[in-house]
C-alpha positions as protocol buffer text, in pm:
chain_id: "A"
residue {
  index: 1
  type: UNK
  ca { x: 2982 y: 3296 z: 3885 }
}
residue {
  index: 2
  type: UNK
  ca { x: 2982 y: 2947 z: 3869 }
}
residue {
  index: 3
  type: UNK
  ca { x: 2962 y: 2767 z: 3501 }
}
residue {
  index: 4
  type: UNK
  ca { x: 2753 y: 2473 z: 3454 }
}
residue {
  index: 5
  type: UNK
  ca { x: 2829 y: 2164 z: 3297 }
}
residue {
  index: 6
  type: UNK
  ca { x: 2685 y: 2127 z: 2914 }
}
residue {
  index: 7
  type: UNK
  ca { x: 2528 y: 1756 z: 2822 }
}
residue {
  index: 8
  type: UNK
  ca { x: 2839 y: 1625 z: 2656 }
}
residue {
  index: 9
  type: UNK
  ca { x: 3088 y: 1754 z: 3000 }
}
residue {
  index: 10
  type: UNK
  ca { x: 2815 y: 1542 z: 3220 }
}
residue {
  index: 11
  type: UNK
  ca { x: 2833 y: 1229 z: 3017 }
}
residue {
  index: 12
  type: UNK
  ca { x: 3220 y: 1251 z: 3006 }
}
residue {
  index: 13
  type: UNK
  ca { x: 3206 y: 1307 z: 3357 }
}
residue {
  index: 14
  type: UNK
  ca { x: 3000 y: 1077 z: 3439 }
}
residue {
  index: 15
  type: UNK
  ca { x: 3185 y: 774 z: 3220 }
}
residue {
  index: 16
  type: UNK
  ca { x: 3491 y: 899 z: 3380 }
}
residue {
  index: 17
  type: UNK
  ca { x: 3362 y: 817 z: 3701 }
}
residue {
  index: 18
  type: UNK
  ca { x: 3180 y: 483 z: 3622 }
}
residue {
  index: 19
  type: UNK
  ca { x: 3502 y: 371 z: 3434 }
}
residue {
  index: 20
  type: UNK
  ca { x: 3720 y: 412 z: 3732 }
}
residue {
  index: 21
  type: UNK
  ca { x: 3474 y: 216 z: 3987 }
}
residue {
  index: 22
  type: UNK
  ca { x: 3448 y: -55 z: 3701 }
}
residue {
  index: 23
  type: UNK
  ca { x: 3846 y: -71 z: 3755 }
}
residue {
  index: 24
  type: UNK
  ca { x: 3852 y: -47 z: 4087 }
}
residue {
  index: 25
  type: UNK
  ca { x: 3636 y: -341 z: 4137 }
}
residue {
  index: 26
  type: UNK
  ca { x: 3807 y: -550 z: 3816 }
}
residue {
  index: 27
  type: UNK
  ca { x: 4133 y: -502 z: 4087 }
}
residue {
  index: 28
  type: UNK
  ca { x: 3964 y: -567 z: 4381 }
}
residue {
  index: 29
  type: UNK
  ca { x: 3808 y: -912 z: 4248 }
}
residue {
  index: 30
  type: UNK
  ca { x: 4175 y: -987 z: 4096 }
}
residue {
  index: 31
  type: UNK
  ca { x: 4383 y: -912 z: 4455 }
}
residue {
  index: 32
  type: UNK
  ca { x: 4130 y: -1133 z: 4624 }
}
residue {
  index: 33
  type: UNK
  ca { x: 4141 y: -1410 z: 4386 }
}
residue {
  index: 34
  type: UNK
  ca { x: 4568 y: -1381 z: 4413 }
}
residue {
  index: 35
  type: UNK
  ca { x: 4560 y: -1425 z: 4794 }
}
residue {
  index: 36
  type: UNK
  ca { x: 4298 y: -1753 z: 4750 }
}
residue {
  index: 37
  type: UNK
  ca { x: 4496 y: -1855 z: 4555 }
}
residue {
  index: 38
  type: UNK
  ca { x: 4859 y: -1875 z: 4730 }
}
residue {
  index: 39
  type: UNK
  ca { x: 4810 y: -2048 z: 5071 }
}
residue {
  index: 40
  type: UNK
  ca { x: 4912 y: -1878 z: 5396 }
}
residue {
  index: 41
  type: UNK
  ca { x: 5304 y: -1825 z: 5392 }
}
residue {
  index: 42
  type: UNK
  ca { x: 5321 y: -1922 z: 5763 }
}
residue {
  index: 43
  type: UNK
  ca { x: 5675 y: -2008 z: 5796 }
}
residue {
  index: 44
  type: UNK
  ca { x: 5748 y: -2268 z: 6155 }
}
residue {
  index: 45
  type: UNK
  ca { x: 6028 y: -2408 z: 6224 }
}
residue {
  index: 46
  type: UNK
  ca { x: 6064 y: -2780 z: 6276 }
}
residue {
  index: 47
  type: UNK
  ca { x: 6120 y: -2819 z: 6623 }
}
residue {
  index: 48
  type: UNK
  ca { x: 6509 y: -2876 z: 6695 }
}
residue {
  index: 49
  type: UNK
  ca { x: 6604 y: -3206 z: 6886 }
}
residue {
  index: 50
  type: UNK
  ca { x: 6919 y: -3261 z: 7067 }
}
């Protein structure tokens, strides 16, 4: 038979889960704001003459 979670497990639980979505998003916002910041590394060659 299946326990069920008391008050205190659901708040834990439910902190855990909040807490990782705040750091997941805290990332996400800090990778995007890395690649705006570098430009493009497009690397081209100068074109070679004679």
């Amino acid at each position: 038979m299946m326990n069920s979670l008391t008050s205190p497990e659901l708040t834990m639980l439910f902190m855990g889960v909040v807490l990782s979505l705040g750091t997941a998003l805290v990332w996400m916002v800090y990778e995007l704001e890395q690649g705006a910041r570098q430009p493009a590394k497009i690397r081209r060659d100068p074109p070679q003459i004679g």
